[in-house]
N, C-alpha and C positions, 0 to 999 in steps of 0.2 A: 082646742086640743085638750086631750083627759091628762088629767093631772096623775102623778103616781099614785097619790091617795084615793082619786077616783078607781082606777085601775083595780089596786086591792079590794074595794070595794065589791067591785064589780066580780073579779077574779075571786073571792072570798062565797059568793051568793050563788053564782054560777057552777064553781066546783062544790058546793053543795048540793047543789039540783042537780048536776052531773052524776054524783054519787047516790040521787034519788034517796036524801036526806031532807024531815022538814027542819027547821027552824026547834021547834020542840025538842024532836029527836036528838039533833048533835047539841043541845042546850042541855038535855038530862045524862048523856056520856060524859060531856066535861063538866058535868057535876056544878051548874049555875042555872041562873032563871033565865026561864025563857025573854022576859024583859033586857036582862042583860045582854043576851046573846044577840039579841036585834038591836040593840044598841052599838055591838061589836062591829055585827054586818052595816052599820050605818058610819061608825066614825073607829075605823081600827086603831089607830094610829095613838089613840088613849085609854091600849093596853099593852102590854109588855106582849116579847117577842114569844116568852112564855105561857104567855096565854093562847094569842094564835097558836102555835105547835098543839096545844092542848086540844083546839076545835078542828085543826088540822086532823088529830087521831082520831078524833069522836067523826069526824067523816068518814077518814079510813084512805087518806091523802097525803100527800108530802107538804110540809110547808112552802119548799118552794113554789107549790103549783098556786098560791098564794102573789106571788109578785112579779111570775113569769108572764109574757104574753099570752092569752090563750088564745088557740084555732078553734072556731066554732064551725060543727055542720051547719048545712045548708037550716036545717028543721031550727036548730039553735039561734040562731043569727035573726033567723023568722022573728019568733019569739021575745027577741029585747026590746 
């Protein structure tokens, strides 16, 4: 069973790629390195809520869509 930290994880990568953002991209909007930012997408949970909200915008997404369950398309689902 996925842990909720897994989730966010998951939930955090996803809705970037949903957004058809790379890793780069929403790294240079919230104004951090790309190292960082993949460190974020790997262990959230060891940055403030402030921070997510921040990579949240640089996607162009709600925070929440961060810790809700997502429905994935069939095409999506493929792909994990």
């Amino acid at each position: 069973m996925e842990t909720n930290e897994q989730q966010v994880i998951r939930n955090i990568k996803s809705t970037r790629e949903r957004y058809g953002k790379t890793q780069e991209q929403v790294a240079e909007v919230a104004n951090m390195t790309s190292r960082t930012y993949k460190s974020i997408e790997n262990h959230p949970f060891s940055y403030s809520i402030d921070k997510l909200n921040i990579i949240a915008k640089a996607i162009g997404c709600n925070l929440d869509e961060f810790f809700l369950p997502l429905n994935f398309t069939d095409s999506e689902q493929k792909n994990r």
